[in-house]
TORDO-455763 format. One record per residue (C-alpha): residue number from 1; x, y, z. Coordinates in Angstrom, 2 decimals, padded with zeros to 5 digits. Layout:
# TORDO-455763
R   resi        c1        c2        c3
R    NUM         X         Y         Z
...
//
This chain:
# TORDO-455763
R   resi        c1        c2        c3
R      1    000.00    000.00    000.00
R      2    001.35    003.17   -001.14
R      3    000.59    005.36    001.91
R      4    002.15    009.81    002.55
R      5    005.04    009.34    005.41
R      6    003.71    011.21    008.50
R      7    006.19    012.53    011.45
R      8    005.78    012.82    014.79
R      9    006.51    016.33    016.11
R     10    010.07    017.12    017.30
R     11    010.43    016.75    021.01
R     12    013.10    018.50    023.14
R     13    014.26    020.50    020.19
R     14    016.22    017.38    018.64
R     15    015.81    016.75    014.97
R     16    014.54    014.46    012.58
R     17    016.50    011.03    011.86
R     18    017.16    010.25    008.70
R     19    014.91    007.97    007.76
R     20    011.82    010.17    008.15
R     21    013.20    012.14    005.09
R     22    013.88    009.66    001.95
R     23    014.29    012.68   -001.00
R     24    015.96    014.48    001.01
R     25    018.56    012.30    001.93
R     26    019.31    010.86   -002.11
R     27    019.19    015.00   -002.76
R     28    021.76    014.67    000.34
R     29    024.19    012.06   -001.08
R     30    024.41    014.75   -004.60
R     31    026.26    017.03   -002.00
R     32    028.03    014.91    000.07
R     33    031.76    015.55   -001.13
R     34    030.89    019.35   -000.88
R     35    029.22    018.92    002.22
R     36    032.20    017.28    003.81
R     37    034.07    019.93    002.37
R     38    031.92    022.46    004.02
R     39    032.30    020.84    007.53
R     40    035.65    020.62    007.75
R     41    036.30    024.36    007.37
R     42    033.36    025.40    009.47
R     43    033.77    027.03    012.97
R     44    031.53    025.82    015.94
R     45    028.50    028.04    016.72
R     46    028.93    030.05    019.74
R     47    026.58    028.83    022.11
R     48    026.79    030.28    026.06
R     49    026.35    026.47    027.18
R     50    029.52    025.49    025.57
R     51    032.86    027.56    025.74
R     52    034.70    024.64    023.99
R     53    037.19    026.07    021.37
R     54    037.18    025.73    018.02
R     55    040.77    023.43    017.09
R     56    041.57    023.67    013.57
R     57    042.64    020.89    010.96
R     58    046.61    021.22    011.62
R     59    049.18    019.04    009.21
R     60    049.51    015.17    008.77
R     61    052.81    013.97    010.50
R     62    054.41    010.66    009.03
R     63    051.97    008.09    010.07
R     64    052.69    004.73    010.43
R     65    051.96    002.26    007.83
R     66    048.36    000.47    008.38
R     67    048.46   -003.15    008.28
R     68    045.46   -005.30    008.42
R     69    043.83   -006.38    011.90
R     70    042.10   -009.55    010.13
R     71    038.74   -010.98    012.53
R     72    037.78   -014.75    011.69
R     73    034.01   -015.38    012.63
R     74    034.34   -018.75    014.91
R     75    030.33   -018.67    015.98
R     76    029.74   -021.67    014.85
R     77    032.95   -023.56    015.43
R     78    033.26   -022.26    018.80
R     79    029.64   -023.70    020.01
R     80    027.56   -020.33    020.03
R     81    024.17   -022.15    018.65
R     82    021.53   -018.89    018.81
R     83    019.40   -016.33    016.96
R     84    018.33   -013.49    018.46
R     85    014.14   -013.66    019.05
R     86    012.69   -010.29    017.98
R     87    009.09   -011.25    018.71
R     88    007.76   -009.22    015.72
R     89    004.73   -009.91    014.67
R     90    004.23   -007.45    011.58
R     91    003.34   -003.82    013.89
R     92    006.73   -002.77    013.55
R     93    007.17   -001.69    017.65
R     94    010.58   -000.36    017.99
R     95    012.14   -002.20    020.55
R     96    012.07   -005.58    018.38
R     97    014.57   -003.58    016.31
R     98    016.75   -002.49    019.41
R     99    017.93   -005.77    021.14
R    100    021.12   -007.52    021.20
R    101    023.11   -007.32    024.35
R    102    026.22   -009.41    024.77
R    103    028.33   -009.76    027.97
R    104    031.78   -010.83    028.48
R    105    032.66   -012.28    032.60
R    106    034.63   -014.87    034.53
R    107    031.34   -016.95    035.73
R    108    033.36   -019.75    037.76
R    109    036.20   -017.75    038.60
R    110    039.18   -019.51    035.83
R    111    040.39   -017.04    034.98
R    112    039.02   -016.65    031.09
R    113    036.08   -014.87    030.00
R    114    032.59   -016.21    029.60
R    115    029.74   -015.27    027.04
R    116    025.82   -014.04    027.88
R    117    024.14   -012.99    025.51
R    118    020.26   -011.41    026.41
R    119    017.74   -012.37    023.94
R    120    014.36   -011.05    023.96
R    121    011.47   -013.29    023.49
R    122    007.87   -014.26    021.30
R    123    005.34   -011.89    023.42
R    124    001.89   -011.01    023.62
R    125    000.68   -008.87    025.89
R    126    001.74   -006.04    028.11
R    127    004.17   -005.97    029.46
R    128    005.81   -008.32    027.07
R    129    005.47   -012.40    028.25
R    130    006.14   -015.55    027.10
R    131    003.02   -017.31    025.44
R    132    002.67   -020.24    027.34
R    133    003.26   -022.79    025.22
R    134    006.68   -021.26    024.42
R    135    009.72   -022.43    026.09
R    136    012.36   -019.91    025.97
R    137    015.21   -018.51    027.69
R    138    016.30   -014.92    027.50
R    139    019.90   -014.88    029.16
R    140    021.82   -017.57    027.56
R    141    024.90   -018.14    028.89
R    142    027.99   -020.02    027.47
R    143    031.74   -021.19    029.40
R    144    034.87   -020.62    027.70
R    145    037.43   -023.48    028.04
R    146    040.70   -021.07    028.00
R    147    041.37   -021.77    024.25
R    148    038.42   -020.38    022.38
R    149    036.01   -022.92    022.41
R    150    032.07   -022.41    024.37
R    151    029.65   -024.77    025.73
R    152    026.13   -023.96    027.07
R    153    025.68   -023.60    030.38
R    154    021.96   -021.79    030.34
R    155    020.14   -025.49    031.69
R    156    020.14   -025.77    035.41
R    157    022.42   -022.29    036.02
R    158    019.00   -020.66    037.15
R    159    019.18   -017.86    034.46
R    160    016.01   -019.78    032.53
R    161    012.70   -017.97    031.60
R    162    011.34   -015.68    029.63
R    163    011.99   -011.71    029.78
R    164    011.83   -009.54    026.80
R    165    015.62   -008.75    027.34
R    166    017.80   -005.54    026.14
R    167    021.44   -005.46    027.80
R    168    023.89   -006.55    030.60
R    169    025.71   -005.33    033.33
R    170    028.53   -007.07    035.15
R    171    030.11   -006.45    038.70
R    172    030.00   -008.00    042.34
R    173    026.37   -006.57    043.85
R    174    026.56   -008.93    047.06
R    175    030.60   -008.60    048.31
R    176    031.05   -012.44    047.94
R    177    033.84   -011.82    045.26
R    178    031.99   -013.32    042.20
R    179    030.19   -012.05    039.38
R    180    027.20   -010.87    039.12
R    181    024.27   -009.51    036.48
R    182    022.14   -007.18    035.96
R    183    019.75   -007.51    032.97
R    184    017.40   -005.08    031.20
R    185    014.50   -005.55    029.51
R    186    011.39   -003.94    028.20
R    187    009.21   -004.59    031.58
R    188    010.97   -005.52    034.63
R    189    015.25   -005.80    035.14
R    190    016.70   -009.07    036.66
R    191    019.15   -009.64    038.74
R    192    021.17   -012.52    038.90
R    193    023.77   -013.23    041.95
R    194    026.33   -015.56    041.07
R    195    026.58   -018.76    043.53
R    196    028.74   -020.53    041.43
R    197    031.64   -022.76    043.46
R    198    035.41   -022.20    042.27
R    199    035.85   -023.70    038.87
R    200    031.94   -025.39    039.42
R    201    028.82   -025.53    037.26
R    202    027.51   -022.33    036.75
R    203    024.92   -021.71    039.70
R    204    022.50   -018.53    040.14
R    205    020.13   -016.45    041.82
R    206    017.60   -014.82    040.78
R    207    017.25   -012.17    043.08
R    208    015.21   -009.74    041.26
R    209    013.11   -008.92    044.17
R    210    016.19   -007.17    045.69
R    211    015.44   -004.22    043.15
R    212    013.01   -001.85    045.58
R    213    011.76   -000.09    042.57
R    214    008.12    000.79    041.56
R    215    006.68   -002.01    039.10
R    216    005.74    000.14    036.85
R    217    007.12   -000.90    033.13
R    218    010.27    000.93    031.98
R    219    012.29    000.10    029.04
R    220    015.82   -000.54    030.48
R    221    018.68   -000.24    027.54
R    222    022.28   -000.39    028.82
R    223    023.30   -000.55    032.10
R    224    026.39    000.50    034.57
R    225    027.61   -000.97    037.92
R    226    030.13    001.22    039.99
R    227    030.21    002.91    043.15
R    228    027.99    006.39    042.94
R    229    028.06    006.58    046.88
R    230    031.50    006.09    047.82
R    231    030.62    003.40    050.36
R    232    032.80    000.51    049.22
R    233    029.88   -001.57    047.46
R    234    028.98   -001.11    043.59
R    235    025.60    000.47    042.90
R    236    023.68    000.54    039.42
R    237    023.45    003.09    036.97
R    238    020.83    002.26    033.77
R    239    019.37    003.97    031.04
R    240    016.15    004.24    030.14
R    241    014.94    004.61    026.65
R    242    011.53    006.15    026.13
R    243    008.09    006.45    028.34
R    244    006.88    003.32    025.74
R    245    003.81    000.91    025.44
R    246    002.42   -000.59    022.52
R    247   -001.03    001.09    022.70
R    248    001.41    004.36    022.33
R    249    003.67    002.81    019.36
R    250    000.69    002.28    017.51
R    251   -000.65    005.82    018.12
R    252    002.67    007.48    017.42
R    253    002.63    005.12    014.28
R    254    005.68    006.08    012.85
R    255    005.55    005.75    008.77
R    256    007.78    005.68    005.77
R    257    006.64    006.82    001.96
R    258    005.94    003.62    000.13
R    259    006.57    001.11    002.96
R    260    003.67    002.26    005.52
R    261    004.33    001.70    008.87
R    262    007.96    001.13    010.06
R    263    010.39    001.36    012.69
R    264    011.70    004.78    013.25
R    265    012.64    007.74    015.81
R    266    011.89    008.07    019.82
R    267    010.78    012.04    018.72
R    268    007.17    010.66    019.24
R    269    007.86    009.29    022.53
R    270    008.66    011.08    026.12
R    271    011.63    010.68    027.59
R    272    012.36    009.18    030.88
R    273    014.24    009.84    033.88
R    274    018.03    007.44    033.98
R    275    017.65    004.91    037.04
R    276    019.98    005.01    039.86
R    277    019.53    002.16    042.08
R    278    021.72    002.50    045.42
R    279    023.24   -000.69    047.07
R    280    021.88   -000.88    050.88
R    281    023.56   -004.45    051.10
R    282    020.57   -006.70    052.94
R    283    018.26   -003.79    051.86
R    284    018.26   -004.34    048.26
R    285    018.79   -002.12    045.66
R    286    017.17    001.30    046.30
R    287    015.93    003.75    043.60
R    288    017.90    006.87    044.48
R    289    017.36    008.48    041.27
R    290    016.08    011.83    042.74
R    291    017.88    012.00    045.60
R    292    021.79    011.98    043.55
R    293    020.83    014.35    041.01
R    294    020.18    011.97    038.26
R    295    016.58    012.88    037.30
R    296    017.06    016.08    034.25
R    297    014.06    017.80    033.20
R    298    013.53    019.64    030.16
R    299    013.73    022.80    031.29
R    300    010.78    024.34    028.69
R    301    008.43    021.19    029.57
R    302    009.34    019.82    032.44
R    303    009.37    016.49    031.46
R    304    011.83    014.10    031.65
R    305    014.46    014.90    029.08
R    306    016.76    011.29    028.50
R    307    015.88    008.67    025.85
R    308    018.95    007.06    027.36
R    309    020.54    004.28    024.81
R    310    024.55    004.25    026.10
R    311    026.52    004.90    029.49
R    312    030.56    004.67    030.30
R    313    032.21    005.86    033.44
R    314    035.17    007.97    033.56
R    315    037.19    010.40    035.78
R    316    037.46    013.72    033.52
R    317    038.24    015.38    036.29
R    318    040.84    013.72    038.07
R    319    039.34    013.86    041.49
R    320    038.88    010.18    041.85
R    321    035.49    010.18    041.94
R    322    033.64    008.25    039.52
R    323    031.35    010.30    036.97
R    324    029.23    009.24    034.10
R    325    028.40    010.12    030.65
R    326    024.89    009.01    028.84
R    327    024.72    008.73    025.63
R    328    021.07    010.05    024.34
R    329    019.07    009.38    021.41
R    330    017.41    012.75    019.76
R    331    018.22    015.05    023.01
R    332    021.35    016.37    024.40
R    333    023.64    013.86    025.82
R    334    024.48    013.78    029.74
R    335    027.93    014.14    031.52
R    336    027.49    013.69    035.48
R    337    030.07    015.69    037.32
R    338    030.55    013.38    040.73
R    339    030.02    015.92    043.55
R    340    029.32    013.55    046.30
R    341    031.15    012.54    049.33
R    342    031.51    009.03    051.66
R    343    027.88    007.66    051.93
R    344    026.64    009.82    050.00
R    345    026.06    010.12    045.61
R    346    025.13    013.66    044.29
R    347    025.50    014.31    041.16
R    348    025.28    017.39    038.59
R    349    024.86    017.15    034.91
R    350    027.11    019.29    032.72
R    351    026.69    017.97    029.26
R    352    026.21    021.29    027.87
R    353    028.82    023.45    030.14
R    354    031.24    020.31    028.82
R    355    030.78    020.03    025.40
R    356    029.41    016.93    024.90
R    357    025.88    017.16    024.56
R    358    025.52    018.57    021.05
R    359    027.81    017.81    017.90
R    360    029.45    020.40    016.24
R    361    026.77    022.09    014.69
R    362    024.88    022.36    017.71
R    363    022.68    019.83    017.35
R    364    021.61    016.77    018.97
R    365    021.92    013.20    017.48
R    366    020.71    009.78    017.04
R    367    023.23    008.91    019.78
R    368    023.70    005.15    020.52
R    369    026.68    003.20    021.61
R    370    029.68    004.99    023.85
R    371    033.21    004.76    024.85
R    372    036.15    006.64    026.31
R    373    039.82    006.20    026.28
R    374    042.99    008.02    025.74
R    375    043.69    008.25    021.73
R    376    046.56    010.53    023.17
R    377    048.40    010.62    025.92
R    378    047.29    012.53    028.77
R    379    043.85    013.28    026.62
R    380    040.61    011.75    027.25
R    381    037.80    010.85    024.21
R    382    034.36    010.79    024.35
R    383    033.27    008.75    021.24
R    384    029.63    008.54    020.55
R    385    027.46    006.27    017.69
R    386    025.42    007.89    015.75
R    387    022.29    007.51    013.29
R    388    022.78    007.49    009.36
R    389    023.92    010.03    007.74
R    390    024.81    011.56    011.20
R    391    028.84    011.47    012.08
R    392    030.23    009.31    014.80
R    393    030.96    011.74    017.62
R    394    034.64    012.12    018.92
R    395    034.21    014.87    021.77
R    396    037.91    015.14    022.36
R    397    039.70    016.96    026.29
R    398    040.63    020.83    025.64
R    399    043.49    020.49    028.14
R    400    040.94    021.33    031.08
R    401    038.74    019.20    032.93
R    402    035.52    018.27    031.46
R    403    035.79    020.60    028.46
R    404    035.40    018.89    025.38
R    405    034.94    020.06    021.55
R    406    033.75    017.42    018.72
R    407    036.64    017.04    016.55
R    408    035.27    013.72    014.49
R    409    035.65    015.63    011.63
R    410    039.42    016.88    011.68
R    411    040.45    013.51    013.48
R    412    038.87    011.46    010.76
R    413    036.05    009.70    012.33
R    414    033.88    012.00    010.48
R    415    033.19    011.68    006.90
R    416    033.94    007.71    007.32
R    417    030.95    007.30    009.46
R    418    028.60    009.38    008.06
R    419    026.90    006.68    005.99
R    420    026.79    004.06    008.47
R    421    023.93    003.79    011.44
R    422    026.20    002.75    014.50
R    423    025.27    000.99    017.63
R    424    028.15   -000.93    019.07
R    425    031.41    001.08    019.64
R    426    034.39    000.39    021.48
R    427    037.94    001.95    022.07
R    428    040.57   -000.34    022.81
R    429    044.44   -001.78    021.57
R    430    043.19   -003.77    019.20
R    431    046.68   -004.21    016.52
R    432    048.60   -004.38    020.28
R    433    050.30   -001.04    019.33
R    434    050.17    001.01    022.56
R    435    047.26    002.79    021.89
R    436    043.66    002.82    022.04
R    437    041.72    002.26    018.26
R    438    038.13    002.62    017.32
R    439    035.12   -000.33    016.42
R    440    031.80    000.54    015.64
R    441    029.12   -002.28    015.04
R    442    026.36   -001.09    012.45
R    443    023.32   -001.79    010.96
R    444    020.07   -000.18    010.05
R    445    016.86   -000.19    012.54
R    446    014.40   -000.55    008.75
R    447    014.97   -003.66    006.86
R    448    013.59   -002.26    004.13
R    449    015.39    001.00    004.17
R    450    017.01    000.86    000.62
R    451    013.09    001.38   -000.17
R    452    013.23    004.92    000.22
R    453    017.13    005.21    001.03
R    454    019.03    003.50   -002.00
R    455    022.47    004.55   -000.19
R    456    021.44    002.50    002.81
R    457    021.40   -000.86    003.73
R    458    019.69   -003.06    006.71
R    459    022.64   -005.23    006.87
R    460    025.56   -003.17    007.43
R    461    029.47   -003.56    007.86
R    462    031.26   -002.99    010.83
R    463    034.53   -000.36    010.97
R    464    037.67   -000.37    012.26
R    465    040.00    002.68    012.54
R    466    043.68    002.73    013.72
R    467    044.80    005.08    016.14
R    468    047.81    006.81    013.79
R    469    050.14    007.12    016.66
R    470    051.39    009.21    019.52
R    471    053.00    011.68    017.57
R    472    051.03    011.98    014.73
R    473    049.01    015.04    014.14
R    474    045.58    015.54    012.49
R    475    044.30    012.94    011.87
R    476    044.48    010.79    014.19
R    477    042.29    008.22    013.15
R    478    042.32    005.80    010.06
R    479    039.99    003.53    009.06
R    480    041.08    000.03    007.57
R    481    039.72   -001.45    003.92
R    482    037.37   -003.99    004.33
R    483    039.45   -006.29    003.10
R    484    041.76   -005.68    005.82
R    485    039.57   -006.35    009.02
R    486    038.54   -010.06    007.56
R    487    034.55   -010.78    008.62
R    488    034.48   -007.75    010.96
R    489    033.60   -006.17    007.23
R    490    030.25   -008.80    006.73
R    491    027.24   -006.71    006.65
R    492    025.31   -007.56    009.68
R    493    022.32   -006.06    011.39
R    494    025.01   -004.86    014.15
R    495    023.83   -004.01    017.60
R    496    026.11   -005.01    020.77
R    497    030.07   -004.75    020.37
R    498    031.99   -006.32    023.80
R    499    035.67   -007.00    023.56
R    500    037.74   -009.79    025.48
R    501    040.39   -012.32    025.07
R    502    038.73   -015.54    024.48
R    503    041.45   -017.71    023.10
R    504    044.58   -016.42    025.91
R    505    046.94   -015.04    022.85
R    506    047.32   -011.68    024.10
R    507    044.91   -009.96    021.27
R    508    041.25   -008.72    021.49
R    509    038.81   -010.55    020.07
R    510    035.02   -009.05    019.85
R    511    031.65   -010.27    019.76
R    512    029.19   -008.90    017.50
R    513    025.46   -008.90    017.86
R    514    022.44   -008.91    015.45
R    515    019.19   -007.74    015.90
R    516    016.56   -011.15    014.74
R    517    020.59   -012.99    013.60
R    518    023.16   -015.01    015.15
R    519    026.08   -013.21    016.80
R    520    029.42   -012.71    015.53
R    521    032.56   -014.47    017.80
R    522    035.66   -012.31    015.95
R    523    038.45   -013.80    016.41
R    524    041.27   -011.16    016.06
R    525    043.96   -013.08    013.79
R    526    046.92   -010.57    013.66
R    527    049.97   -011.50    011.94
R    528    052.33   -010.30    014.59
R    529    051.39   -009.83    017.99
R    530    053.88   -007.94    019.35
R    531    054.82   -007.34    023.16
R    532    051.76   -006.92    025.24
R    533    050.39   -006.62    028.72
R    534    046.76   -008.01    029.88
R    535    046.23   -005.95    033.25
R    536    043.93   -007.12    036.04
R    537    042.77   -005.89    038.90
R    538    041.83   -007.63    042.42
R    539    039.87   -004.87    044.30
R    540    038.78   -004.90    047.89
R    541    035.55   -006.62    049.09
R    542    032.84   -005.51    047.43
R    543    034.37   -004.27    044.55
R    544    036.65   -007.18    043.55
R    545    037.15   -006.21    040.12
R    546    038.17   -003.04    040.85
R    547    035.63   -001.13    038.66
R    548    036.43    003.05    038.35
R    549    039.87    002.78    038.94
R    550    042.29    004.22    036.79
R    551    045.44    002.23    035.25
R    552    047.73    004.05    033.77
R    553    050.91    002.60    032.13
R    554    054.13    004.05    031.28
R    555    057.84    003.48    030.90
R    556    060.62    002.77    032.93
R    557    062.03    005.59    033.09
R    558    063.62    008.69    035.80
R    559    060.65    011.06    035.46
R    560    058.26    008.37    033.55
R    561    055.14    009.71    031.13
R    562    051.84    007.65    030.86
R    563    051.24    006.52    027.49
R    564    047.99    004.46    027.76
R    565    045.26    004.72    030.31
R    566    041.51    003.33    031.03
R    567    039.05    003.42    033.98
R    568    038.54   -000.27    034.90
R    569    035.06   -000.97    033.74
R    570    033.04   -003.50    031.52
R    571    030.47   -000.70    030.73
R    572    030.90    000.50    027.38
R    573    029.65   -000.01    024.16
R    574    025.77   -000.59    023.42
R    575    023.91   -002.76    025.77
R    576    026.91   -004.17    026.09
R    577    029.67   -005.89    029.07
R    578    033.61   -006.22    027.91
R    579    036.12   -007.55    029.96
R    580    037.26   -004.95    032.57
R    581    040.93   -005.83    032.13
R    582    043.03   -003.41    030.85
R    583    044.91   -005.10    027.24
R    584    048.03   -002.93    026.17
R    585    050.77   -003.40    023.45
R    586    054.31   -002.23    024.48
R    587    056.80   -000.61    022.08
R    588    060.05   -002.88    020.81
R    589    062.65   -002.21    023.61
R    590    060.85   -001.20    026.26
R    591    062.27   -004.01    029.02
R    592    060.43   -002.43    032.46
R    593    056.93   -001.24    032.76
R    594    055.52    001.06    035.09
R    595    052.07    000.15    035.76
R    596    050.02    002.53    038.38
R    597    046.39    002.79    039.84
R    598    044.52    005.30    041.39
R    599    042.10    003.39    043.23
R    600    038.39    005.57    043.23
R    601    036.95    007.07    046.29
R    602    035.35    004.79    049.04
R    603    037.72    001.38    048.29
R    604    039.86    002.75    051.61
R    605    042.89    001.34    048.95
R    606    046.12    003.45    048.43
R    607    047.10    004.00    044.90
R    608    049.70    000.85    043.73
R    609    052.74    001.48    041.31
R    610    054.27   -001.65    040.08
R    611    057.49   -002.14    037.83
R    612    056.98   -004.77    035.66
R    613    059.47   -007.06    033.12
R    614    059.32   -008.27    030.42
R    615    055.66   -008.96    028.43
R    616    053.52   -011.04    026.82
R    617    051.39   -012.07    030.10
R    618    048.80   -011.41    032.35
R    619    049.76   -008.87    035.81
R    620    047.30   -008.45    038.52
R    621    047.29   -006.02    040.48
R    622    045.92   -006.48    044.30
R    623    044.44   -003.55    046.21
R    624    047.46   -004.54    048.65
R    625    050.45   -003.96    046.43
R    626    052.28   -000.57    046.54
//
């Protein structure tokens, strides 16, 4: 049925996505090389909210050569047997386009990383449930032997049952030292404490009634533990998506010229407050979301302004304390400033005062998955997914904390981007060079986009760009060929990107989700792995992985300079959990490593330096060494 495309109005002053506008994106793609062209040369707006400075283009130093990072899809061969369940039925609601979460964690304590990946589920009702006859679990969950190869462990490990699942969160919620989840779905998040023995079957708890939170149905997307309080136990951070039913998808009833109804923007949906939920131990978990300064109104409606979709923790301002940046779809992203003190989480969003919450134009975006790192030394990121035809974000440290100007463009993330609709992204070592690279996992939310948008695709390829080196100029980032990243470049309806070593050989291999597909398990096949460090923490009770501390890692050397850096923390990415250990390549020569880590506020730990010979292994690091 040929039917007129009909918008819902703009909310929150964001704009339109892309595919609400099929001319006038193909009219787009006749300026795109002049467009480009445009962008690079053009100055930020001057808005009061955000002094950032403008940083112009400056000239390419010698770069190194880029050699291929090659990823070998071992799904199949490694034992991961699963399709994601959409539950679609033909009324195009939007979350059966927005699943996929995929979690990297130690479940029995070996020492190598373990799969879960959420699934959501065939539903009827509301909120979304299982029809009976239906027997279907929504957090699978698979053991790694050490070398690469999974089995299934879902049967008998008490994560069985249907939820209409989104993401994961990993991170000790109890104190007893082991893993635990926290799962998100369209209705009510789980939680899962881990009771599984040293080296034992996988055993858990469902302990969902822990979360003291009103039943009312939210739509939970991705999903942060760390401690917001400063009392020594990790807390939970999660984003909510949109104030969503289906009685109000169908009313919004997003459509697209010559398709009808389809899957499209949040702009006809109100947002939602983020959900802090404080750890009182025996208590449960608490919704503090008020009381810490994580509830932002629009300031013209009064609403609730997030249509949360990403969150990763950082330190921006080097206090220690623990603060937190949201990516938002369609509205101005958050940055949390962490203001609070022992026993007590207050927070104060800055997003604008920072930088981060608009792109360079001053506008908002289609903002999905999130990450942070050093691409520099000494200089944090902010990178940010966003829709088609929207740039990847890349809000990049002025040289003062929390001041941060969008420099995708001139550090070339930009232009390569543009044409992709990104979900997954993750910074991290991947070529085991020193320093931190770039992967985005794509795909479009309309599988039958090319429709109206010839220059876009449903299926989608994922990108990798090398970090050009410490002392290269503008730019800094390169992207690799397809042919050089090996299946990483199959066009996939992307959604969760989580990084870990899953075979012990030093590198990072990623898993790759699909929305209704089976996931990707990349193995990362370099040619030459170099000299590398895999750096783990052991954190006091109740924070045993040491999540929000900062590792930094330099040379041996009289007045030594940090080179790399992370905040300890799985939460990254899209609905995603990576391994929290820190992965590092070390230059040719370098014989002694100085590895140090400023412990965050409330573990009671001093800060540890280590020296450390030699490479190629795993070092952990104990809240007791100095």
């Amino acid at each position: 049925m040929h039917e007129p495309a009909t918008e819902p109005p703009p909310d929150d002053g964001s704009i339109g996505r892309a595919a609400r506008g099929s001319l006038a994106a193909i009219i787009a793609l006749g300026v795109l090389g002049i467009g480009v062209w445009l962008l690079a040369r053009k100055p930020n707006p001057v808005r009061e909210a955000d002094p950032s400075p403008v940083v112009p283009a400056v000239r390419r130093a010698v770069e190194r050569p880029l050699s291929p990072v090659p990823f070998t899809d071992i799904a199949k061969a490694a034992g991961i047997d699963f399709t994601h369940t959409t539950g679609a039925r033909g009324e195009c609601l939007l979350p059966e386009t927005m699943g996929g979460g995929v979690g990297f964690l130690d479940v029995d304590g070996d020492g190598d990383q373990d799969l879960v990946l959420i699934d959501g589920c065939r539903w009827q009702g509301e909120p979304f449930a299982s029809e009976p006859e239906a027997v279907h679990d929504s957090v699978r969950l698979w053991t790694n032997d050490g070398r690469g190869q999974f089995r299934e462990a879902t049967k008998g490990s008490g994560l069985e049952g249907p939820r209409y699942g989104m993401g994961v969160a990993t991170g000790d919620l109890d104190g007893d030292g082991r893993i635990d989840l926290f799962v998100t779905t369209v209705g009510r998040n789980a939680v899962y404490l881990n009771r599984t023995e040293p080296g034992g079957t996988p055993r858990f708890e469902d302990a969902t009634d822990r979360l003291k939170v009103p039943l009312a149905s939210r739509w939970g997307t991705s999903a942060a533990m760390f401690d917001g309080d400063q009392d020594g136990d990790l807390d939970v951070i999660v984003c909510n998506y949109v104030r969503w039913s289906r009685e109000i998808d169908l009313a919004v009833d997003y459509r697209l010229t010559g398709i009808g109804r389809a899957y499209g923007s949040p702009t006809g949906f109100e947002g939602v407050d983020l959900t802090y939920l404080r750890n009182d131990g025996v208590a449960g978990l608490v919704d503090a979301t008020a009381d810490s300064g994580f509830a932002v109104d629009n300031a013209s409606t009064g609403k609730p302004m997030g249509k949360a979709l990403g969150v990763v923790l950082g330190d921006w301002n080097s206090d220690q304390r623990i603060d937190v940046a949201i990516a938002n779809d369609t509205v101005a992203n958050f940055l949390f400033r962490n203001e609070g003190s022992p026993g007590r989480a207050s927070f104060v969003e800055v997003g604008a005062s920072s930088g981060i919450a608009f792109d360079r134009n001053g506008s908002s975006t289609g903002a999905m998955g999130i990450d942070t790192a050093w691409l520099r030394p000494r200089q944090w990121v902010i990178a940010i997914g966003n829709f088609a035809n929207e740039m990847s974000s890349l809000y990049v440290e002025r040289g003062t904390t929390m001041a941060f100007s969008d420099d995708a463009i001139i550090e070339g993330l930009g232009p390569a981007s543009r044409a992709f609709l990104t979900f997954g992204l993750v910074m991290a070592d991947m070529d085991l060079d020193g320093d931190a690279d770039l992967v985005q996992a794509n795909g479009h939310i309309e599988e039958r986009i090319a429709k109206v948008q010839p220059s876009q695709a449903w299926r989608q390829r994922g990108q990798l760009f090398l970090n050009a080196g410490h002392g290269a100029s503008s730019p800094l980032l390169r992207e690799l060929s397809a042919d050089m990243i090996g299946d990483l470049a199959r066009p996939v309806v992307g959604r969760g990107l989580a990084t870990a070593d899953i075979d012990g050989d030093g590198d990072l291999d990623l898993a790759l989700t699909q929305a209704g597909g089976s996931p990707m398990l990349l193995r990362n096949d370099l040619p030459a792995r170099g000299r590398w460090l895999r750096i783990v923490l052991e954190g006091p009770p109740g924070n045993p992985q040491g999540i929000g501390a900062l590792v930094t890692v330099a040379p041996f050397a009289v007045e030594p300079a940090p080179t790399a850096a992370t905040i300890v923390s799985g939460a990254r990415s899209y609905l995603s959990a990576c391994d929290p250990a820190f992965t590092i390549g070390l230059p040719e020569g370098q014989a002694r490593t100085i590895i140090s880590v400023a412990w965050p506020a409330g573990s009671n730990a001093a800060d540890s330096r280590l020296v450390i010979d030699g490479a190629g292994r795993t070092v952990v690091i104990r809240a007791s060494d100095r």
